[in-house]
Backbone as CSV, one residue per row, in Angstrom:
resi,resn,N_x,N_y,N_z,CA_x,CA_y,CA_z,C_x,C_y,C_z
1,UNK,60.685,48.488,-28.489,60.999,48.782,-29.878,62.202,47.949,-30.304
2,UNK,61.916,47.447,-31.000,62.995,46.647,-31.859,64.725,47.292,-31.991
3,UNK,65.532,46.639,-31.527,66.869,47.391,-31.438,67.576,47.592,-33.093
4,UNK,67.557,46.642,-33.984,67.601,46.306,-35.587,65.886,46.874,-36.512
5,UNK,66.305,48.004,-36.908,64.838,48.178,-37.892,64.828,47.046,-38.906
6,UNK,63.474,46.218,-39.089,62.982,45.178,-39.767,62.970,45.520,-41.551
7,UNK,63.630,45.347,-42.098,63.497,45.670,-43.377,62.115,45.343,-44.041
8,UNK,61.294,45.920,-44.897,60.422,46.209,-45.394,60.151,45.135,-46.315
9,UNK,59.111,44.496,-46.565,59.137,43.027,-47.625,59.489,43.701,-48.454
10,UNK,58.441,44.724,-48.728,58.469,45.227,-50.567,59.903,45.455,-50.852
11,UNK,60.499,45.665,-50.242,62.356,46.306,-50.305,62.874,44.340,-50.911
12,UNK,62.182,43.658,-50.655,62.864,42.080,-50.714,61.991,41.544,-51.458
13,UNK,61.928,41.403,-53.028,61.478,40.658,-54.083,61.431,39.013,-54.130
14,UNK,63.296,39.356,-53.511,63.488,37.978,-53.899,63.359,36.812,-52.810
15,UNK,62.227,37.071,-51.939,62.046,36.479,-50.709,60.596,36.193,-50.657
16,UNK,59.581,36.572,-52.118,58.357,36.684,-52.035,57.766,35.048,-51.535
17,UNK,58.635,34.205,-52.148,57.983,32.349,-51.810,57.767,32.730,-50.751
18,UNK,58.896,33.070,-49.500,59.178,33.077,-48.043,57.991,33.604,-47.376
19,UNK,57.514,34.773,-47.928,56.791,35.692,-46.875,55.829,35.176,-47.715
20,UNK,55.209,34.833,-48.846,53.923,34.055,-49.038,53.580,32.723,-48.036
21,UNK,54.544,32.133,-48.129,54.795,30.703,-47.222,54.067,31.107,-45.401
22,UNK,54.979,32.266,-45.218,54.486,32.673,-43.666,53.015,33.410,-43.576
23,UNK,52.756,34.177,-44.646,51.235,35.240,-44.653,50.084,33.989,-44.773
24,UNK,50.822,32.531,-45.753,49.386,31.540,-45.573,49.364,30.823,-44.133
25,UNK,50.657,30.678,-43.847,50.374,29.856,-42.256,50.349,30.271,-40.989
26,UNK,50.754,31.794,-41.434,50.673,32.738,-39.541,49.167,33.823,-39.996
27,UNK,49.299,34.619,-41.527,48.682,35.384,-41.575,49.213,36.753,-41.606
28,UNK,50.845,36.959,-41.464,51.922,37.729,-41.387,53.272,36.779,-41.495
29,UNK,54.086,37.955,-41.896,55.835,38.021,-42.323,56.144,38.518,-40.449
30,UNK,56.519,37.654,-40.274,57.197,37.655,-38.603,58.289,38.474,-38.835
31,UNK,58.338,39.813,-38.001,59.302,40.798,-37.912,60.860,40.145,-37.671
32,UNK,61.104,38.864,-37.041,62.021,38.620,-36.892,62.829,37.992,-38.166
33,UNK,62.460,37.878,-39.097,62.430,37.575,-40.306,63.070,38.595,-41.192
34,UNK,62.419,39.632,-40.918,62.513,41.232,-41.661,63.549,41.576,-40.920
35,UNK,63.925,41.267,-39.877,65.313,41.839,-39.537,66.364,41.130,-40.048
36,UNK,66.407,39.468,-39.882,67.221,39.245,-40.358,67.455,39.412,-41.803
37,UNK,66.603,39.737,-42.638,67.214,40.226,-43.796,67.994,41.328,-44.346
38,UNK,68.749,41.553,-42.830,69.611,42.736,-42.991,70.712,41.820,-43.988
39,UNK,70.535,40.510,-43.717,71.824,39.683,-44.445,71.285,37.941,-44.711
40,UNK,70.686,38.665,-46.221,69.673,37.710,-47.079,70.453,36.301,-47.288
41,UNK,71.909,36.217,-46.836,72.063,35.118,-46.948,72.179,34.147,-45.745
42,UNK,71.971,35.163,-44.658,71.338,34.266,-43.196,70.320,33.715,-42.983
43,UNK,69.160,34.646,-43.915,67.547,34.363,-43.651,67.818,32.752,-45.148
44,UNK,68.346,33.048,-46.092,68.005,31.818,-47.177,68.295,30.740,-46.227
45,UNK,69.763,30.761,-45.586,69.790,29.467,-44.582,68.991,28.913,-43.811
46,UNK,68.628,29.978,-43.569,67.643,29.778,-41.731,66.101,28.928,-42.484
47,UNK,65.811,29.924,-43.684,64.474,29.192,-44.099,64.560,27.565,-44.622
48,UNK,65.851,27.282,-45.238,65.858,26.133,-45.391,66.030,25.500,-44.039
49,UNK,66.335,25.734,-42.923,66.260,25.206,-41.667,65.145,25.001,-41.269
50,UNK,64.677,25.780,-41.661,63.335,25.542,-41.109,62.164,24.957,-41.961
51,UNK,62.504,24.683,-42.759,61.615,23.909,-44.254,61.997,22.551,-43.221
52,UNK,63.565,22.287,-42.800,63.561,21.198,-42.353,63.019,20.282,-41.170
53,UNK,63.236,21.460,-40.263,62.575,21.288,-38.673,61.167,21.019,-38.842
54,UNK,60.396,21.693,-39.453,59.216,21.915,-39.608,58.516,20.756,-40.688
55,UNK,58.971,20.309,-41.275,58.533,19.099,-42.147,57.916,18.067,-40.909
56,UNK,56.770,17.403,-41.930,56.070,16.471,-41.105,56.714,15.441,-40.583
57,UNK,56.550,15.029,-39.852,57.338,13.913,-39.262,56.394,13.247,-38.254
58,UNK,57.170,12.172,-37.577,56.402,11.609,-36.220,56.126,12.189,-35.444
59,UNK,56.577,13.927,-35.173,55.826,14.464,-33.615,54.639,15.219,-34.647
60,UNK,53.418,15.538,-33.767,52.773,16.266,-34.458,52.798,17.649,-33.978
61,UNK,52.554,17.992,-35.602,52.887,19.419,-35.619,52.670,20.508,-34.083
62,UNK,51.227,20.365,-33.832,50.989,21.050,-32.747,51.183,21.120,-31.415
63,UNK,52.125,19.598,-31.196,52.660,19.242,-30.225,54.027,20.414,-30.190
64,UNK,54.790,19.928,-31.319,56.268,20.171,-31.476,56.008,22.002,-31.376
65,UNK,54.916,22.604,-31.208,54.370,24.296,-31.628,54.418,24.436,-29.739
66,UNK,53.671,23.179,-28.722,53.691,23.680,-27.632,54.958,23.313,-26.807
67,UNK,55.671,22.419,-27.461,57.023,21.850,-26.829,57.886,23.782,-27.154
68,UNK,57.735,24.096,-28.452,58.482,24.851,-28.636,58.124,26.496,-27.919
69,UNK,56.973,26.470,-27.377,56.593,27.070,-26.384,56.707,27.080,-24.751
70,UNK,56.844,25.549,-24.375,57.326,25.444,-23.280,58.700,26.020,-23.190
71,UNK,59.583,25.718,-23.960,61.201,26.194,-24.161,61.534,27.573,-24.336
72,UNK,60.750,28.401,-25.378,60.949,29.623,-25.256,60.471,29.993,-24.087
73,UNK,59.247,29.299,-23.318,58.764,30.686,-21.881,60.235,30.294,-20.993
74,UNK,60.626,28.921,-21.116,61.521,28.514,-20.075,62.748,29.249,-19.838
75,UNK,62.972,29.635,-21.912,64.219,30.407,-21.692,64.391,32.148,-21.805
76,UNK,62.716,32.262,-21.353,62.517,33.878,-20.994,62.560,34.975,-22.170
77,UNK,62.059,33.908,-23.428,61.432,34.828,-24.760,60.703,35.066,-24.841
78,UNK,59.801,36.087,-24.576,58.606,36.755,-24.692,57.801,36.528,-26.219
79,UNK,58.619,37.114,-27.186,58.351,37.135,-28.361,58.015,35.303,-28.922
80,UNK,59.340,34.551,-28.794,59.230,33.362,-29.276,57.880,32.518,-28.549
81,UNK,57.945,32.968,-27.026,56.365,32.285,-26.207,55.129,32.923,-26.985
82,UNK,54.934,33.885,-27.201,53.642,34.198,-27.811,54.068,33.426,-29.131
83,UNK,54.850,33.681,-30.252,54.496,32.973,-31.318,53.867,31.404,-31.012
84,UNK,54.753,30.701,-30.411,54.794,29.208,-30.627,53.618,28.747,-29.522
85,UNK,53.188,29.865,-29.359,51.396,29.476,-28.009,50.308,29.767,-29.485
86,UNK,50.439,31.053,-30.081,49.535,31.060,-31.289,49.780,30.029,-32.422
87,UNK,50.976,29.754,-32.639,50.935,28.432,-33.548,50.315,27.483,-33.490
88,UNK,50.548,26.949,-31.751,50.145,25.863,-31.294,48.375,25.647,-31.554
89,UNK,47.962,26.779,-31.394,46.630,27.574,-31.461,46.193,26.927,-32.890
90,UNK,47.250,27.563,-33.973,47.260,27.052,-35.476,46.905,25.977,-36.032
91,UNK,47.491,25.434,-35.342,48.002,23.498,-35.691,46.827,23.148,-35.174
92,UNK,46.232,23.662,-34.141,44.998,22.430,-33.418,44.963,22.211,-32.226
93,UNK,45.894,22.825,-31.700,46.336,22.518,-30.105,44.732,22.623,-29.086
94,UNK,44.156,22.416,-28.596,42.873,23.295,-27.616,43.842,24.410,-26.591
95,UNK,42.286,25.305,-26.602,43.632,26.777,-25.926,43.969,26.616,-24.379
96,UNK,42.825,25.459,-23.369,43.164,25.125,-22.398,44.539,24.522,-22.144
97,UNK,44.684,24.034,-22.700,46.158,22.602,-22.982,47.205,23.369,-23.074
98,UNK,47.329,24.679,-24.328,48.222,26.147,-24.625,48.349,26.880,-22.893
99,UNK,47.318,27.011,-22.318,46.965,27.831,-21.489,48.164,27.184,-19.805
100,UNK,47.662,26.050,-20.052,47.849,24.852,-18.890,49.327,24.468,-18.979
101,UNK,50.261,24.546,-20.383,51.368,24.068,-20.488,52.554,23.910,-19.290
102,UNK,52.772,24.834,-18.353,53.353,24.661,-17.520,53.041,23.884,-16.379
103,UNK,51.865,22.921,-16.217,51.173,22.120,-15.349,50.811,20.879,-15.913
104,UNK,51.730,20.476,-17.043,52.103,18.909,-17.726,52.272,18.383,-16.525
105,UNK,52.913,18.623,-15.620,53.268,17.178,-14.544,51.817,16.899,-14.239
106,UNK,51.053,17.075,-14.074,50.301,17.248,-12.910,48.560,16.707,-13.784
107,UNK,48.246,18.069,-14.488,47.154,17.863,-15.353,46.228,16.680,-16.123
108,UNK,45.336,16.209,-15.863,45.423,15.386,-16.292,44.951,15.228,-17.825
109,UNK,44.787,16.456,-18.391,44.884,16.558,-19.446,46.034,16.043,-20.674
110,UNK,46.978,16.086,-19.628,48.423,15.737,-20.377,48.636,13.841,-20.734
111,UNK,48.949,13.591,-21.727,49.354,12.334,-21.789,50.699,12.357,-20.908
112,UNK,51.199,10.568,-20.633,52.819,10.113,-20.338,53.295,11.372,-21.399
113,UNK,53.370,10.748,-22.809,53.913,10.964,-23.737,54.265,12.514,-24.004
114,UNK,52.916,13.425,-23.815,53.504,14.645,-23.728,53.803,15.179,-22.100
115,UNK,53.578,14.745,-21.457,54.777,15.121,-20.270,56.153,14.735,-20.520
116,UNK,56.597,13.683,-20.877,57.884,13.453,-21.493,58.568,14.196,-21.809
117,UNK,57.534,15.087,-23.234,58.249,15.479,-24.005,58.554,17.112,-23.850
118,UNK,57.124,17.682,-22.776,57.540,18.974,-22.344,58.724,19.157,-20.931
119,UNK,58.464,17.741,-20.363,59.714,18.020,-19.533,61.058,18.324,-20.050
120,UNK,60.965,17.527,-21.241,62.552,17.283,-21.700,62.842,18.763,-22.150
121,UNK,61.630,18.559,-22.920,62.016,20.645,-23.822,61.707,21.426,-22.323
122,UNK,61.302,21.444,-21.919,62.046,22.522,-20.313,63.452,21.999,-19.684
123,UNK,63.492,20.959,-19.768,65.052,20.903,-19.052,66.098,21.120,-20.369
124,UNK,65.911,21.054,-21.632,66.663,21.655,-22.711,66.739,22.998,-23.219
125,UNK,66.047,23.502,-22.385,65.864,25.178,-22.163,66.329,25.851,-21.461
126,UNK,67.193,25.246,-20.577,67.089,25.466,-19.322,69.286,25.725,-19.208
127,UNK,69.593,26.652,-18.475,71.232,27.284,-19.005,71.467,26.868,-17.085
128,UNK,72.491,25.932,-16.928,72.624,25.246,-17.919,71.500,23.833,-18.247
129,UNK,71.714,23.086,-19.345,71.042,22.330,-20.151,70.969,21.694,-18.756
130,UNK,69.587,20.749,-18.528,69.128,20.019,-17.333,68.810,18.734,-17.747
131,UNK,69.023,18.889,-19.368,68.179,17.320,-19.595,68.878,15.829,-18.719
132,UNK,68.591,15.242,-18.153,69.167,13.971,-17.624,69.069,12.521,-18.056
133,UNK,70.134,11.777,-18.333,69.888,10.182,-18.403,68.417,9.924,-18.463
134,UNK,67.625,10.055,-17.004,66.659,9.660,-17.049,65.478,10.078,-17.997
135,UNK,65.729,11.509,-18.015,64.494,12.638,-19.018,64.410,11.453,-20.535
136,UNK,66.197,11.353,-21.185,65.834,10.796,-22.047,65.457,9.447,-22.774
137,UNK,65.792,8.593,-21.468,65.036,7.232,-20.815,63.192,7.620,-21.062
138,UNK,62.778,8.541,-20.232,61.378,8.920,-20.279,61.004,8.882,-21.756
139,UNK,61.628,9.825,-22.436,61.358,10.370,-23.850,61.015,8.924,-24.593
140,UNK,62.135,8.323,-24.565,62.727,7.128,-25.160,61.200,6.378,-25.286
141,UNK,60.846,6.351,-23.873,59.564,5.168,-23.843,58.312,5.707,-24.779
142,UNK,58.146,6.934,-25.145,56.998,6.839,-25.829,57.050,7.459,-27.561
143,UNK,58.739,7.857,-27.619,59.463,8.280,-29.260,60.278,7.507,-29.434
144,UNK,60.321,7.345,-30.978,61.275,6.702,-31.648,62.871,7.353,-31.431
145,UNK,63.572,6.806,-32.154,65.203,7.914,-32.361,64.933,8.568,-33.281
146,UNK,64.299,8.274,-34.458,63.877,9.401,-35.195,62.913,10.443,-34.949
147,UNK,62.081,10.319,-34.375,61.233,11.512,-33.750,62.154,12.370,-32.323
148,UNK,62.972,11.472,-31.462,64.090,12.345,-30.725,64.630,13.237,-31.798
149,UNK,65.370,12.540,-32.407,66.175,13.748,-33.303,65.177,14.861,-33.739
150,UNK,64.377,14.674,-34.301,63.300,15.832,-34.695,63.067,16.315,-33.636
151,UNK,62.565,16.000,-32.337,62.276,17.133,-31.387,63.359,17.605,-30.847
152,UNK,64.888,17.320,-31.011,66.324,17.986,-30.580,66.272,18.975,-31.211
153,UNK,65.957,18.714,-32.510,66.400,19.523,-33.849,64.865,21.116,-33.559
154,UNK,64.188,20.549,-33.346,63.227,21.399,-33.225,63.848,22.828,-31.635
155,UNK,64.141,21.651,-30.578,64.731,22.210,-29.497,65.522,23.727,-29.666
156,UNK,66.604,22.419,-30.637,68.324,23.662,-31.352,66.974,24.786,-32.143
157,UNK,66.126,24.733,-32.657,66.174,25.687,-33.900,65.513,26.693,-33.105
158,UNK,64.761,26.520,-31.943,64.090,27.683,-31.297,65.070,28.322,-30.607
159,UNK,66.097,27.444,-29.790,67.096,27.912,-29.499,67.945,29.059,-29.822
160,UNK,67.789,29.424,-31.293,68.431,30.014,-32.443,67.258,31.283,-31.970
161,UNK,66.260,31.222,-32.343,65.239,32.058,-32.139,64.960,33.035,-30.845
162,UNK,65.123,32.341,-29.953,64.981,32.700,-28.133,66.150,33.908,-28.449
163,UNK,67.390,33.396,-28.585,68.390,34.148,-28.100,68.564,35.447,-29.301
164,UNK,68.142,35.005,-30.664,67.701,36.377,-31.722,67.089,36.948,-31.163
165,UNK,65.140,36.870,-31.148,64.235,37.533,-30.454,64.544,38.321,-29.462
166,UNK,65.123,37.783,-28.373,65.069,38.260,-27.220,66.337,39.626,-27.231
167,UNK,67.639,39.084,-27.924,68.428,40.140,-27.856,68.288,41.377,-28.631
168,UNK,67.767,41.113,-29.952,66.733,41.695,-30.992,65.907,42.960,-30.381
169,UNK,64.944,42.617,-29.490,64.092,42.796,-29.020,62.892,43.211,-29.967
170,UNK,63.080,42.206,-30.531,62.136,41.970,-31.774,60.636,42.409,-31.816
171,UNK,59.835,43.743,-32.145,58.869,43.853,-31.851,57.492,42.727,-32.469
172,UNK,56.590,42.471,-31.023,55.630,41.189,-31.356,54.795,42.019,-32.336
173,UNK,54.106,40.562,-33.364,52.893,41.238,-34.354,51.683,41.025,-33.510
174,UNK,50.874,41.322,-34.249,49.658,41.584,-33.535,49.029,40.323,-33.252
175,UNK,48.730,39.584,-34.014,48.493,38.400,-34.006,49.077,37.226,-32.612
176,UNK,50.037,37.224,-33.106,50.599,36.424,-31.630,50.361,37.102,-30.585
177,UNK,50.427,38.291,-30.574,50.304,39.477,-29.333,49.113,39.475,-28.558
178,UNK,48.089,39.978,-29.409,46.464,39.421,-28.835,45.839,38.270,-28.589
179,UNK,46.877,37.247,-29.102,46.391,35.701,-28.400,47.166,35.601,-27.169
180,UNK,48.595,35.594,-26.862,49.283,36.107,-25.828,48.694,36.747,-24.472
181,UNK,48.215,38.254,-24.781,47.579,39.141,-23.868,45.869,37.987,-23.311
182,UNK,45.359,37.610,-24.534,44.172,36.650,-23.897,44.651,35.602,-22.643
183,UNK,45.760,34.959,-23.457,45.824,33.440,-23.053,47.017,33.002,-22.047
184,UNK,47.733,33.979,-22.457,49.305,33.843,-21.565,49.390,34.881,-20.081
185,UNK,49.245,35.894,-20.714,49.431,36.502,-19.488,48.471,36.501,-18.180
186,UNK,47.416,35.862,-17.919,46.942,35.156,-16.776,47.733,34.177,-15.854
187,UNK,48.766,33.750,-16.577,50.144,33.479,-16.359,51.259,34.089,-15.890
188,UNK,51.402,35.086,-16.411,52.881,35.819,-16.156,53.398,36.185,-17.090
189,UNK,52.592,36.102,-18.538,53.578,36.702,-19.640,52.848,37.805,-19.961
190,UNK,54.508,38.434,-20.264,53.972,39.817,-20.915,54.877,40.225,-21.756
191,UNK,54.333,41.622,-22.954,55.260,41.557,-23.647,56.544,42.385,-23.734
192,UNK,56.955,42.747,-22.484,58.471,43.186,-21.753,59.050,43.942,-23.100
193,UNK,60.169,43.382,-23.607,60.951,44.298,-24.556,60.551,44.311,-26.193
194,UNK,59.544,43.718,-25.725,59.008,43.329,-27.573,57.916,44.231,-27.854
195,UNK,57.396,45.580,-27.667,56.247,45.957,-27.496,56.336,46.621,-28.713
């Protein structure tokens, strides 16, 4: 159970763009959202943060959904791993590839390019930070500096999320939850303090 009760949309008028924005691209207002609107001028920030992170750019979307999934399982968010495995789901990802994420080295499903880039987001997940010279040598060879910065920036913003969620104990929606229980936990995930 959620340690912060999630404030109620209807209670928040002035947030309707926001939770329209999330009900067309998840299908739900993510509880973690509703909590932070205990203090509407954290969530206005955060959404423009995330208007930013989330803008198209050189990684693609559904990549930057399983990078940001590798990082939350890495950094032991339950909540943030199911979202960003159903996103990934969203965007286009195939659910084997979602399923397989922790076996990038190896798989040969995986490009160079996204082994690169899930190594790096696991060793940037990782307390302390593991990324090395070399990781971003690796990165380097198959992203620009502008697509680095976007997947840093993507890194920092889940970052933000992991350590909300998790301390939160943000209860999961259903949605991420029942793709999760399918797809993740044959794995090892489960949904621990988020139920």
């Amino acid at each position: 159970m959620s340690r912060i009760t999630p404030l109620r949309r209807e209670d928040l008028p002035e947030f309707d763009d926001l939770w329209r924005r999330f009900e067309e691209s998840t299908g739900y207002v993510p509880n973690s959202l509703l909590t932070l609107a205990h203090r509407p001028d954290i969530l206005r920030a955060m959404a423009e943060i995330s208007k930013a992170v989330n803008a198209p750019g050189e990684v693609a979307p559904e990549l930057k959904r399983l990078m940001a999934h590798v990082l939350s399982r890495t950094a032991g968010c339950q909540y943030c791993a199911a979202h960003t495995a159903h996103a990934a789901r969203e965007w286009g990802m195939d659910d084997a590839k979602i399923e397989a994420a922790f076996e990038y080295e190896t798989n040969p499903m995986f490009s160079d390019a996204e082994r690169a880039l899930l190594s790096f987001a696991q060793g940037a997940a990782s307390v302390p930070n593991a990324v090395t010279d070399a990781d971003f040598e690796s990165l380097r060879e198959h992203f620009s500096e502008a697509a680095i910065v976007e997947i840093v920036a993507m890194i920092a913003w889940f970052g933000f999320w992991n350590r909300w969620n998790d301390t939160m104990a943000t209860e999961l929606e259903p949605n991420p939850r029942a793709f999760a229980y399918t797809h993740l936990a044959p794995s090892g995930w489960n949904v621990g303090k988020h139920a």
